[in-house]
Structures are given as structure tokens and as C-alpha cells.
ChimeraX commands (.cxc) that place a marker at each C-alpha (Angstrom):
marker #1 position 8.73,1.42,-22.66 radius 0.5
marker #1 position 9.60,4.44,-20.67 radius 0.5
marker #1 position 6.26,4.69,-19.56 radius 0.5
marker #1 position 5.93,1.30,-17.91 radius 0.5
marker #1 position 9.16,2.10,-16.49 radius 0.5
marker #1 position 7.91,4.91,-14.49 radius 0.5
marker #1 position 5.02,2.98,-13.58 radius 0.5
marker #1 position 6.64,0.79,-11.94 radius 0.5
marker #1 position 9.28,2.73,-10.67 radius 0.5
marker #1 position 6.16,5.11,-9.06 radius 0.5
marker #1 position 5.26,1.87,-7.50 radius 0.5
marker #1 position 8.28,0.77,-5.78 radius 0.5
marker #1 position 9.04,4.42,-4.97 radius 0.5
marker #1 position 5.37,4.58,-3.36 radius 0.5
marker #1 position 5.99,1.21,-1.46 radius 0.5
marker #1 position 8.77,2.62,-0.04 radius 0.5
marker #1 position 7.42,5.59,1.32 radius 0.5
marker #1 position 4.44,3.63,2.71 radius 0.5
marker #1 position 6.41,1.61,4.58 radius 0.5
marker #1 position 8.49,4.32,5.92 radius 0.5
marker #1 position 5.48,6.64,6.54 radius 0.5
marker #1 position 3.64,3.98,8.13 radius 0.5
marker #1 position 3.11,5.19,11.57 radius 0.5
marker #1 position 1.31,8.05,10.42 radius 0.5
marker #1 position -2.16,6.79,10.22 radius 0.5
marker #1 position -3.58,8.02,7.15 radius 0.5
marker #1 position -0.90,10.64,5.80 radius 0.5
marker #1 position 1.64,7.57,5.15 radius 0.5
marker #1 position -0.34,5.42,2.41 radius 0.5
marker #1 position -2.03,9.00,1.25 radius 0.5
marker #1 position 1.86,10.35,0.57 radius 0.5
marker #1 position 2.85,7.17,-0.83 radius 0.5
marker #1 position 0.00,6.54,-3.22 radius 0.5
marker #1 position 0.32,10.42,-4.07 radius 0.5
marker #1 position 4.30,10.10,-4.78 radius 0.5
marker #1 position 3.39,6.62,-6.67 radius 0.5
marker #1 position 0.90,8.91,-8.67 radius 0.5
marker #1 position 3.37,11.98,-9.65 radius 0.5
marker #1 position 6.14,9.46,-10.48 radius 0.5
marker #1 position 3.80,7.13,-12.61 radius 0.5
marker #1 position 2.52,9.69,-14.88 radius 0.5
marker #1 position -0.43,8.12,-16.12 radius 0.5
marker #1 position -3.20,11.06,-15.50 radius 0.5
marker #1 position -6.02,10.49,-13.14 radius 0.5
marker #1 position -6.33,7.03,-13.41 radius 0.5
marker #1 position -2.88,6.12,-14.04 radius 0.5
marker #1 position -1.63,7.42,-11.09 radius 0.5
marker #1 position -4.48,5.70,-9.03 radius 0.5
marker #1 position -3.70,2.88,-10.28 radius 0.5
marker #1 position 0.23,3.07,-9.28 radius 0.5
marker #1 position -1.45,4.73,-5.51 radius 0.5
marker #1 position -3.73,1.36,-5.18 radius 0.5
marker #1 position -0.78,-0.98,-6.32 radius 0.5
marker #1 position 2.28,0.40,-3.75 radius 0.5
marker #1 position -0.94,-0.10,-1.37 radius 0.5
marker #1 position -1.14,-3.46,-1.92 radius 0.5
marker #1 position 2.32,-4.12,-1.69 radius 0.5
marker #1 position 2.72,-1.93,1.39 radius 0.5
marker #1 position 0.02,-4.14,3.26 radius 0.5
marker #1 position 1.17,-7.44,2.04 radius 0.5
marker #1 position 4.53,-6.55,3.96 radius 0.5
marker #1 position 2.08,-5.49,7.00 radius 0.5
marker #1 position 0.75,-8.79,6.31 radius 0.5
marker #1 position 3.90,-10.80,6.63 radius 0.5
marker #1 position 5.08,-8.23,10.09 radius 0.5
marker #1 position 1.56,-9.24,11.38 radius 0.5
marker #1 position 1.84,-12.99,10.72 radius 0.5
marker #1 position 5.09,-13.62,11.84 radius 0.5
marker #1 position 4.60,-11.57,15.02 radius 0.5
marker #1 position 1.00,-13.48,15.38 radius 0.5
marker #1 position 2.02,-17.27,14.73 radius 0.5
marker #1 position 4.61,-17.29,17.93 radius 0.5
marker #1 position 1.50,-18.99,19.44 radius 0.5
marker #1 position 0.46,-22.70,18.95 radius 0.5
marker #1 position -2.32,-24.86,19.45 radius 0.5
marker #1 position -5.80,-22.87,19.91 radius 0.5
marker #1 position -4.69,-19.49,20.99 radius 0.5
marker #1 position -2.61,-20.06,17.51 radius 0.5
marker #1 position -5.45,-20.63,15.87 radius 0.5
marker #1 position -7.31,-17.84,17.01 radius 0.5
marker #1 position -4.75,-15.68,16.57 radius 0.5
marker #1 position -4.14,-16.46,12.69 radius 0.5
marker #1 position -7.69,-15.85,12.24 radius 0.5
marker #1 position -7.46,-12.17,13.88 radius 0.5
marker #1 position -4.25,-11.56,11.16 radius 0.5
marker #1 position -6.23,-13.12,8.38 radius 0.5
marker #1 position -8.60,-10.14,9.06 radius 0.5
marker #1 position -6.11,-7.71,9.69 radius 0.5
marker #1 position -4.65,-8.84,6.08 radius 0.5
marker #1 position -8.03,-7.69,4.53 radius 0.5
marker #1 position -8.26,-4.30,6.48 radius 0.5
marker #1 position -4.93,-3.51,6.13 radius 0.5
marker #1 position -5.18,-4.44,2.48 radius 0.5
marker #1 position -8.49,-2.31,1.97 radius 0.5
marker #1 position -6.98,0.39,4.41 radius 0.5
marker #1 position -3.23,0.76,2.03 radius 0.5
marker #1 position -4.97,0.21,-0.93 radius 0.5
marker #1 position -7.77,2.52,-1.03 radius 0.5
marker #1 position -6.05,5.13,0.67 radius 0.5
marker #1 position -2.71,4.90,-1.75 radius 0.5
marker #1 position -5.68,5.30,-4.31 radius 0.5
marker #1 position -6.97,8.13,-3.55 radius 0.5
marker #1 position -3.46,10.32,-2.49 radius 0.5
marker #1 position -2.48,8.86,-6.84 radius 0.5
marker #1 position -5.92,10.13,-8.21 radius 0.5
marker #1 position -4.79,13.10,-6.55 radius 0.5
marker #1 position -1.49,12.89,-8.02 radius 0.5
marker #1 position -2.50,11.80,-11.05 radius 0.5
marker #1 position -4.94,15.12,-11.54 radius 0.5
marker #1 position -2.50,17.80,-10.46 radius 0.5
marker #1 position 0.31,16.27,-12.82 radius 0.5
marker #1 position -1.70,15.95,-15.83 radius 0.5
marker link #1:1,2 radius 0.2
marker link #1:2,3 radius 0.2
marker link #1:3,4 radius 0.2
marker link #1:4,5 radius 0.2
marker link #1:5,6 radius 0.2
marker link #1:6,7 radius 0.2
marker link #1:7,8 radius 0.2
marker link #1:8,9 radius 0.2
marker link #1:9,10 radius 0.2
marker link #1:10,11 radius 0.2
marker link #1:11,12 radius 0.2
marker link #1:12,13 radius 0.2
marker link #1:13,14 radius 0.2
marker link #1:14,15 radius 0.2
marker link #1:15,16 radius 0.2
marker link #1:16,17 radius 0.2
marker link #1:17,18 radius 0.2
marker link #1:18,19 radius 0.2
marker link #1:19,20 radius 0.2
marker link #1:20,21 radius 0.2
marker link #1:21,22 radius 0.2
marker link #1:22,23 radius 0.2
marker link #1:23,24 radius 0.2
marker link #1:24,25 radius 0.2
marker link #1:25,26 radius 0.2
marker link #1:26,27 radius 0.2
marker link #1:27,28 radius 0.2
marker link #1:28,29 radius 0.2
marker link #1:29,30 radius 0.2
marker link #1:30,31 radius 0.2
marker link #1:31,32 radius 0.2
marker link #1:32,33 radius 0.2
marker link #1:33,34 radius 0.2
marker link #1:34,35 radius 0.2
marker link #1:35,36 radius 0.2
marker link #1:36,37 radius 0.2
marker link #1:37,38 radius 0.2
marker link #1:38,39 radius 0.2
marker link #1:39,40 radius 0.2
marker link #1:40,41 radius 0.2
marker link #1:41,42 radius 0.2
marker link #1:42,43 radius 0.2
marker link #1:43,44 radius 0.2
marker link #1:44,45 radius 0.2
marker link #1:45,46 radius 0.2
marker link #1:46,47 radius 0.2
marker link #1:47,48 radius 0.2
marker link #1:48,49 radius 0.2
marker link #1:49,50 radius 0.2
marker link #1:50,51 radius 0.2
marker link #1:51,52 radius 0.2
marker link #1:52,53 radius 0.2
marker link #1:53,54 radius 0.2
marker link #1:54,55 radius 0.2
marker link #1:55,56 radius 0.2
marker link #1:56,57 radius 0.2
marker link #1:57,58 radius 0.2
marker link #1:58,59 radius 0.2
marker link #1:59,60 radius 0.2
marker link #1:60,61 radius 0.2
marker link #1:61,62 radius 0.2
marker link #1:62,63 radius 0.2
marker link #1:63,64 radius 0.2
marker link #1:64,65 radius 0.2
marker link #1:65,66 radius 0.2
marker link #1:66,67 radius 0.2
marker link #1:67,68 radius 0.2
marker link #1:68,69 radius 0.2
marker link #1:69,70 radius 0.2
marker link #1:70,71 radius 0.2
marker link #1:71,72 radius 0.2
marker link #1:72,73 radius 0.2
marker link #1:73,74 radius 0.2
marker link #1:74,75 radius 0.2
marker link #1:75,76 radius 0.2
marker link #1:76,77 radius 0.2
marker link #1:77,78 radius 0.2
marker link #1:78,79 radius 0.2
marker link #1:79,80 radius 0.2
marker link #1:80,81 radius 0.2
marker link #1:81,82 radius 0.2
marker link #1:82,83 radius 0.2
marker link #1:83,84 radius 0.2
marker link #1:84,85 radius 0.2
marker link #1:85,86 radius 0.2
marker link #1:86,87 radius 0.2
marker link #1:87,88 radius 0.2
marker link #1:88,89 radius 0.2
marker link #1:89,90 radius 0.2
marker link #1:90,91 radius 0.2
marker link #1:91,92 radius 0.2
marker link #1:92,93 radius 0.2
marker link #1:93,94 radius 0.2
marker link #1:94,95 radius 0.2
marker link #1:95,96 radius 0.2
marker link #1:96,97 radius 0.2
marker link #1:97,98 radius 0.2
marker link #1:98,99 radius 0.2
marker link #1:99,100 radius 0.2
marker link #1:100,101 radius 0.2
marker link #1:101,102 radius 0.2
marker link #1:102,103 radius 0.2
marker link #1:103,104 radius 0.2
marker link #1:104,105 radius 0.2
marker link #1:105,106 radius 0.2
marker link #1:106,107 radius 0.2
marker link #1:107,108 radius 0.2
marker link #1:108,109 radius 0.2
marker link #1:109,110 radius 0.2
marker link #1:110,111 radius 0.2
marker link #1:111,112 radius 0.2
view
């Protein structure tokens, strides 16, 4: 049980620091996935795991910044303009994601 706890806790710690780091372009979802990894403990592909997951919550709250900043528009401008933020949802999800993977493979290798 104390192992999922820190799993999740590595998570929600990562998220955090995403979203905090997240003007710094790659360093912010690297350091997050890479704090999600140490706290996690899981090895290699534990703490990848934890990395990839606080990057897909720290895009889905890009996601929701983008939409609601994007939908002010109505009509076909609207349109057009949800269909740019329905692909910045996929890059940012591939971008937060992939990168928080990689910084708790990291992680997840130097801890174990």
C-alpha cells in the first residue's frame, strides 16, 4: 500500500511542479516527470510511468487554460479557433507527456 501511495503522491507532486515550471520550455515537464520519478520509486519504468502520468495531467490543465482562453470567440472564428486548441490538446499532451517520461526514466534509473 505504501507503494501506490508514493506513486501517486510522485504524481501529484510532479503535476505540481509542471505546472509551476511551465514557462521553462523543456526543463519544466523534464523536472517534473524527474521529481514524479524519484518520489514514485518504482525503478526505471516505474518512475516513467509516474513522469508520463503528471504529464498528462499537467497538459490536460494546459488544455482547459487553452480552451477557456480560445472559446471567448463565437460563430466561425469560434469554430476555427476550437479546432487550433483541439490540436494544441494533442501537442501539448504528447509534448508533457513524453517529456515528463523521459526526466522519470531518468529518475527512475538513478534511484534504483
Amino acid at each position: 500500500m505504501a507503494a501506490k501511495r508514493s506513486f501517486w503522491l510522485g504524481i501529484i507532486v510532479g503535476f505540481i511542479v509542471m505546472v509551476l515550471l511551465g514557462s521553462l520550455p523543456v526543463l519544466g515537464p523534464v523536472i517534473g516527470g524527474f521529481i514524479a520519478g524519484i518520489i514514485a520509486k518504482g525503478g526505471v519504468w516505474g518512475g516513467a510511468t509516474a513522469g508520463f502520468i503528471a504529464g498528462l495531467f499537467g497538459a490536460i490543465v494546459i488544455s482547459v487554460i487553452l480552451i477557456i482562453g480560445g472559446s471567448l470567440l463565437f460563430g466561425i472564428p469560434g469554430f476555427l479557433t476550437a479546432l487550433g486548441v483541439s490540436f494544441i490538446i494533442v501537442i501539448a499532451t504528447l509534448y508533457y507527456g513524453l517529456l515528463g517520461f523521459v526526466g522519470g526514466a531518468i529518475a527512475g534509473a538513478i534511484v534504483k
